[in-house]
C-alpha positions in Angstrom: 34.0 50.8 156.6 36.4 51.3 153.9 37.7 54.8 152.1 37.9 53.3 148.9 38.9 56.6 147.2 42.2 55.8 149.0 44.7 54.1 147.1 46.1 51.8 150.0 42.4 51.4 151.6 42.0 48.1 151.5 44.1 47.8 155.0 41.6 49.6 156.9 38.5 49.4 158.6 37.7 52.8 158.6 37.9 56.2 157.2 40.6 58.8 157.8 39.0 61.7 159.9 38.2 64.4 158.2 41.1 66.8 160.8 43.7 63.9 159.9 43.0 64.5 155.9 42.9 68.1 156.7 46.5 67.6 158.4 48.4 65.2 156.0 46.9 66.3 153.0 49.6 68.1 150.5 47.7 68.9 147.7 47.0 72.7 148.1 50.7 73.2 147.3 52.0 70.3 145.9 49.9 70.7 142.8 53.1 73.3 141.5 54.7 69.7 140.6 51.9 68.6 138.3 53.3 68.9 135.1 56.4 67.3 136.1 54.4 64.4 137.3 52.8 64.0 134.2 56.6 63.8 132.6 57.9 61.2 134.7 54.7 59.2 134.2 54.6 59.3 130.6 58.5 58.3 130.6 57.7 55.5 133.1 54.9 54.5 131.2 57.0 54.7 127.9 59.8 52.2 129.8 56.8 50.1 131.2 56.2 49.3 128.0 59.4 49.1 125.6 60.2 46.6 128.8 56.7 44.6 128.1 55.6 44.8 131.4 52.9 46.4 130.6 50.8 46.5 126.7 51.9 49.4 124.3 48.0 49.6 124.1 47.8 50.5 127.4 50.7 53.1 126.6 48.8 54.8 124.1 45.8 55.3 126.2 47.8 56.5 129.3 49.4 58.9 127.2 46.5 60.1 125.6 44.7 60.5 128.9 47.7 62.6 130.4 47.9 64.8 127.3 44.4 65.4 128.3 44.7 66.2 131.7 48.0 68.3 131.1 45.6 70.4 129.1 42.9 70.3 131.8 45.5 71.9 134.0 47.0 74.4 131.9 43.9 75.9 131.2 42.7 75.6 134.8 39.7 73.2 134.6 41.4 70.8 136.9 39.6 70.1 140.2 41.8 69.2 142.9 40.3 66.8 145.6 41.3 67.3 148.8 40.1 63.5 149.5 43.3 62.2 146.7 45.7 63.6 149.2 48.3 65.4 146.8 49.1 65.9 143.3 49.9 61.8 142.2 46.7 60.5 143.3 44.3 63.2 141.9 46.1 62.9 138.5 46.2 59.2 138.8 42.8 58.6 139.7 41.9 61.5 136.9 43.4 59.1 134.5 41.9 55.9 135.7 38.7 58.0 135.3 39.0 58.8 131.7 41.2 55.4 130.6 40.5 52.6 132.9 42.5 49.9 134.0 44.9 51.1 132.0 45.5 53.8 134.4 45.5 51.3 137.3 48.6 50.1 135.5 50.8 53.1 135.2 51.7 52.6 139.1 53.6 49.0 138.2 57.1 49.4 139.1 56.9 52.7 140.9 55.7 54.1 144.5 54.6 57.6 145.6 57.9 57.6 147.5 60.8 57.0 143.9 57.9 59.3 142.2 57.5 62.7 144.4 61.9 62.5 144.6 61.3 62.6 140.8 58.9 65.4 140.7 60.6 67.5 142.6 64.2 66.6 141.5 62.4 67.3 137.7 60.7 71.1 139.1 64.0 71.9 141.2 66.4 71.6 137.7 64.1 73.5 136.0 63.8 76.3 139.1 67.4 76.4 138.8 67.7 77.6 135.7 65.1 79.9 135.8 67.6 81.2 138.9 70.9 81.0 136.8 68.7 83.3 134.2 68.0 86.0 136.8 71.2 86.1 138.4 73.5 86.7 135.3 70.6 89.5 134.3 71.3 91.0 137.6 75.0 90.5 137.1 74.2 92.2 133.8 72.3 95.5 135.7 75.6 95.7 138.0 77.6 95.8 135.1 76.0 98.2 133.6 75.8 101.1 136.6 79.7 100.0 137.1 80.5 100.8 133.6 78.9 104.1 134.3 80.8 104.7 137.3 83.9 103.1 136.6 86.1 106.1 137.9 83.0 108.2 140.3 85.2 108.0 143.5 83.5 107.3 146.9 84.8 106.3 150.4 85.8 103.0 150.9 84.1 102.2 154.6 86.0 99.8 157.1 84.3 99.1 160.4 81.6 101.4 158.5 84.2 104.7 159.0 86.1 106.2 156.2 88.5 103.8 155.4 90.4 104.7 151.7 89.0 105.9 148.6 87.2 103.7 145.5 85.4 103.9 142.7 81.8 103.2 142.9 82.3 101.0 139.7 84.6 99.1 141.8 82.1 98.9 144.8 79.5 97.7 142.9 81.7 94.6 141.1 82.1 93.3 144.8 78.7 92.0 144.3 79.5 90.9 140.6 81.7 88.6 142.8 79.6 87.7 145.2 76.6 86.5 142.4 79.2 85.3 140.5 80.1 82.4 143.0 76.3 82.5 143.3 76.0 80.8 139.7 78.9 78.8 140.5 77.1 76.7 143.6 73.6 76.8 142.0 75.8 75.1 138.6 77.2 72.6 140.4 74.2 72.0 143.1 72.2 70.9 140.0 74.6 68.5 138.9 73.6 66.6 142.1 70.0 67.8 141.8 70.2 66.0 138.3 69.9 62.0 139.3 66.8 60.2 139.0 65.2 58.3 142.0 62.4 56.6 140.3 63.2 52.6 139.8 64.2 52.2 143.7 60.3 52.0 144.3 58.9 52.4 148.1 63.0 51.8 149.7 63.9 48.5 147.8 63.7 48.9 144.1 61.1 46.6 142.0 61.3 43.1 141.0 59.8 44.1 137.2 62.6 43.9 134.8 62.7 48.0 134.3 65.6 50.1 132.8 66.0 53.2 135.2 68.3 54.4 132.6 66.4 54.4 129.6 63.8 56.7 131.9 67.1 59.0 132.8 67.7 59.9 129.4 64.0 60.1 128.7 64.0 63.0 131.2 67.2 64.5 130.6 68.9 63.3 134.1 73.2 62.8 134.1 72.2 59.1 135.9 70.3 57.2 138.6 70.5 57.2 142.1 72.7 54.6 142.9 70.9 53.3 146.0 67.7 52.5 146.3 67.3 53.6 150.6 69.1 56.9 149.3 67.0 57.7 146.5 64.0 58.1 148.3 65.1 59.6 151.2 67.3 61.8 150.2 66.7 65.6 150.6 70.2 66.9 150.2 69.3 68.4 146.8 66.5 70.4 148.4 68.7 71.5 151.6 71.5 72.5 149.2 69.6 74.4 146.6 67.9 76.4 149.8 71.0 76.9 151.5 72.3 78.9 147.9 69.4 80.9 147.8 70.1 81.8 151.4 73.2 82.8 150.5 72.0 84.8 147.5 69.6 86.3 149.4 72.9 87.2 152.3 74.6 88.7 149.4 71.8 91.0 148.2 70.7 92.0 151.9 73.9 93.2 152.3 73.8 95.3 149.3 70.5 96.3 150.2 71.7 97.8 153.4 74.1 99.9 151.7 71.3 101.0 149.2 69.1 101.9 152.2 72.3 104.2 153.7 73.2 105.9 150.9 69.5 106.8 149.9 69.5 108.4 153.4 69.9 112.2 153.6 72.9 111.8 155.6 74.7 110.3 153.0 72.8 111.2 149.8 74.8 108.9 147.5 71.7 107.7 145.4 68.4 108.0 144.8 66.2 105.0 144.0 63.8 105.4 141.4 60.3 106.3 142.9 58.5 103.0 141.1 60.5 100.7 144.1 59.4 103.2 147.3 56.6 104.1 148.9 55.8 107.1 151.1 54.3 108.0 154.8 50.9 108.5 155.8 51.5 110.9 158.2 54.5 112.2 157.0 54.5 113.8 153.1 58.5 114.5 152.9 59.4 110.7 153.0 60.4 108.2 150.3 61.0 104.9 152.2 63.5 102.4 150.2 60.8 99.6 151.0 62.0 96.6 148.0 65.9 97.0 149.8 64.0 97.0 153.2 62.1 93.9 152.4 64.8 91.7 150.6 66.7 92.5 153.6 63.6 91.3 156.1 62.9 88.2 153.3 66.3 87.0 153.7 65.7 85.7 157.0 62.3 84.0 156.1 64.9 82.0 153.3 67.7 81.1 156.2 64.7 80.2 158.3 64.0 77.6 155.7 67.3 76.3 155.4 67.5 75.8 159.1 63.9 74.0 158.9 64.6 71.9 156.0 68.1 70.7 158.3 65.5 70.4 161.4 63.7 68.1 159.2 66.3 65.4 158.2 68.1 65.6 161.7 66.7 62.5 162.8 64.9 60.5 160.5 65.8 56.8 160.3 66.0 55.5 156.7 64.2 55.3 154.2 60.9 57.5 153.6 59.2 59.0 156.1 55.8 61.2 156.1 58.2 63.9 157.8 59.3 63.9 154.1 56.3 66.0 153.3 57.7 68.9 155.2 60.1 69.8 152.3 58.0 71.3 149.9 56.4 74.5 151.3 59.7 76.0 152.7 61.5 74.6 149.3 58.7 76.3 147.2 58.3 79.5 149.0 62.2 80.0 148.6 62.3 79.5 145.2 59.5 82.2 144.6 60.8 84.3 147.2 64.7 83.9 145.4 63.2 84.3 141.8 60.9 87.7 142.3 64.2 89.3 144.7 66.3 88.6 141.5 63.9 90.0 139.1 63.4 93.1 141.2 66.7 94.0 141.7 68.0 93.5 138.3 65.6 96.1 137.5 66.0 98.5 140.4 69.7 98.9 139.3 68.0 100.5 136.8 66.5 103.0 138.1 69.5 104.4 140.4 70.9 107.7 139.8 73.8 108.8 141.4 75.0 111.7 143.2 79.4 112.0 142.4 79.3 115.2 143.9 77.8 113.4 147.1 80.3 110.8 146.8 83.0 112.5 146.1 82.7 115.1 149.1 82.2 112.0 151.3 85.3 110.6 150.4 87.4 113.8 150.8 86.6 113.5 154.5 87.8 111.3 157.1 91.1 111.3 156.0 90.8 108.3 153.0 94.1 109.3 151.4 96.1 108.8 155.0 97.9 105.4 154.2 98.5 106.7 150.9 100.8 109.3 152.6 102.5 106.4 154.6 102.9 104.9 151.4 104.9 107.7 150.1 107.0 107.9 153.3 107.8 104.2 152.8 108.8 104.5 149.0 111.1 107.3 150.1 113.1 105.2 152.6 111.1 104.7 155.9 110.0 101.8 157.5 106.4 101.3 157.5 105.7 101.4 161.3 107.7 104.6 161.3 105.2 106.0 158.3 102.2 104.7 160.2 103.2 106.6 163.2 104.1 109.9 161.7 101.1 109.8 159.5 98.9 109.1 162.6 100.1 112.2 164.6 99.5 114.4 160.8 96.0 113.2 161.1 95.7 114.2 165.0 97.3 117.8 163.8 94.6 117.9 161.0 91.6 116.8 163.4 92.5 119.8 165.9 93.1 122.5 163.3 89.4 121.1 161.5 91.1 120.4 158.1 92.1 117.6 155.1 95.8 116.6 155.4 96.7 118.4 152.6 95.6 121.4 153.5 97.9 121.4 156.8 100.4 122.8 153.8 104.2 121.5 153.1 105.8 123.3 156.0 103.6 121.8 158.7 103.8 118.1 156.7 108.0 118.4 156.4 107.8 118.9 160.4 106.4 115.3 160.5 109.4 114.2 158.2 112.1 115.7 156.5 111.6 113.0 153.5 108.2 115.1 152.6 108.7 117.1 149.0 106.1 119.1 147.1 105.2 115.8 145.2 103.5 114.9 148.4 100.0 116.6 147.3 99.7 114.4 144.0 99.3 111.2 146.9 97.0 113.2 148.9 94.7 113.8 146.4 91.7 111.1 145.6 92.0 110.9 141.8 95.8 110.1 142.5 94.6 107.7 145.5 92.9 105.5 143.5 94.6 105.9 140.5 97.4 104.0 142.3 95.5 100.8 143.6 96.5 99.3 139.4 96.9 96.1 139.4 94.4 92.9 139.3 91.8 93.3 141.6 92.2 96.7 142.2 90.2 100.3 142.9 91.9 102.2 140.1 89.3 103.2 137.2 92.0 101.2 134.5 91.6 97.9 136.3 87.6 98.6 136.8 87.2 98.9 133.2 89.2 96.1 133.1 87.1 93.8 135.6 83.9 94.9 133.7 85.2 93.9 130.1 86.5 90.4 131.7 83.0 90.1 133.2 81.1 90.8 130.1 83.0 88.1 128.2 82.5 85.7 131.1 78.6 85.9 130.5 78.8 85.9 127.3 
């Protein structure tokens, strides 16, 4: 017996089991696509009839039927059939419904395969730029705590030990950088993401005189997929979009691990404003960073994508495959996942206050302002390895006697070197330690001010 809600039953003699439409049915999540569908239809259906393939009668009614259903599903009135597999056929077979054979004609020319690369391609530029949005608000949010901070000095951390000291503001436009180059992959990732696949059909194009291009510019794309095997197959876009957001996501896990130290007692740096923590319930003193904690723990659930989404397309012989139907839930999930870690952070910058004092005392330890005393060793005359050595056994002295190197005093610093003056304590001091670092891409609070204005025209 014959499923004849199927589109392609007429090849079978009996029904799919009910486990097998359970299993290969994509319809609970690719329903996210179904405006886009509607778009690419109605500029398919447009082309179908400018080319006079199909009657401009039949246009009208298609497009009247799809403005209905578009408003079906905006106001949630839809009714998605498990039966109709995924979001083409229950819109499809919707619009047959209400139009007739008119609706059995909007498929001429096009197959699920060209159409779901045109859905998604259509969703993924618009994701994008919902992602571009966030990120430069975010870049915004850094800006904004770095202007604040531009000359707070903190320890720089190498190996995470007290390395030399910065400025918070200049800490902080690291990760400018970092979402900077961000925008710049997601910018030119869409420029890829931007071709349209529909016109190559099931893998070999159609034999209906169509004009891909006219559909292009209907729906905003640079151009057409230049090969019809490729155009339906392809998943590059999706794998390269995904591996961005997994770098996004790197960048701000990082950061989120600092957050998580500095919020810490033992460092005290910051305090996270209470609307992004949550407490203990056994133990009242605590304020847990959870948001940092969880974009840290959420940015392996996006690289877990990326590496599934690679899995995927390892091995598949060309052109479409039902593998193909894999993509979407990983590529979904990190676009929601990406979008709602932007949005929270940008606002979390908000609510950090900052502790300078904290900083400040942090940075006067560990000896941060040691290579700026080789430097001065070396702008009086001796060799650098020379410096590095005397300075090294200064520090040693300092550790044993439990004090800063400047308050060993001049006398014990001149037994190191005779080269070492009473102009020695305006190095050694960490106002005059990062005051020195001015020049481009620098720690001194000039060049940070600097950095922030040239970012602020940038996103202008």
């Amino acid at each position: 017996m014959q499923d004849k809600s199927k589109a392609w039953s007429g090849r079978f003699n009996e029904p799919v089991a009910e486990l097998v439409k359970r299993y290969t049915a994509s319809v609970e999540f690719d329903q996210r696509l179904a405006e886009f569908d509607i778009e690419g239809s109605l500029a398919h259906a447009r082309m179908l009839g400018h080319q006079g393939i199909i009657a401009m009668s039949d246009v009208a009614s298609i497009e009247q039927g799809l403005a209905e259903i578009l408003q079906d599903i905006r106001d949630g009135k839809f009714e998605w059939l498990l039966d109709l597999e995924d979001v083409h056929l229950n819109i499809e077979k919707r619009l047959t419904d209400k139009v007739g054979d008119a609706g059995k004609r909007l498929h001429t020319g096009r197959s699920r395969n060209d159409q779901v690369a045109t859905d998604v391609r259509l969703w993924l530029r618009a994701t994008v730029d919902d992602v571009l949005a966030r990120i430069r608000k975010l870049q915004l949010s850094l800006l904004d705590l770095a202007e604040a901070h531009f000359d707070t000095v903190m320890p720089g951390f190498t190996h995470l030990q007290v390395a030399q000291p910065v400025t918070f503001g200049h800490h902080l436009l690291a990760y400018y950088e970092m979402l900077k180059r961000d925008a710049e992959r997601f910018t030119d990732a869409r420029r890829r993401i931007n071709r349209l696949p529909l016109g190559a059909a099931a893998l070999a194009g159609t034999s209906y005189p169509i004009d891909r291009e006219m559909v292009a510019r209907a729906l905003g794309f640079d151009g057409v997929c230049e090969n019809s095997l490729d155009a339906v197959s392809d998943r590059d876009f999706a794998i390269e979009f995904t591996s961005a957001a997994a770098l996004v996501m790197t960048h701000l896990s990082r950061f989120s691990e600092e957050l998580i130290l500095w919020s810490s007692p033992r460092f005290g740096f910051i305090d996270i404003a209470d609307r992004f923590c949550t407490g203990s319930s056994i133990m009242p003193q605590k304020k847990n960073p959870d948001v940092p904690e969880l974009v840290r723990g959420k940015t392996g659930r996006v690289t877990g994508h990326l590496v599934a989404l690679l899995m995927l397309m390892k091995a598949q012989p060309l052109a479409y495959n039902k593998d193909n139907q894999e993509d979407k839930e990983g590529l979904f999930d990190t676009a929601d996942t990406l979008l709602m870690t932007l949005e929270i952070y940008a606002d979390m910058l908000r609510g950090i206050s900052v502790d300078k004092a904290a900083m400040r005392q942090a940075a006067s330890e560990g000896f941060a302002t040691a290579t700026d005393l080789a430097d001065y060793l070396v702008k009086k005359g001796l060799p650098f390895r020379d410096a590095h050595e005397m300075v090294a056994k200064a520090v040693r002295q300092a550790v044993d006697q439990n004090c800063d190197l400047a308050s060993l005093g001049l006398p014990q610093l001149q037994a190191f070197s005779a080269l070492i003056e009473d102009d020695v304590f305006e190095v050694l001091t960490l106002e005059g330690s990062v005051a020195s670092r001015n020049h481009t891409g620098g720690t001194a609070p000039a060049q940070v001010k600097q950095a922030i204005a040239g970012a602020r025209l940038h996103l202008a």
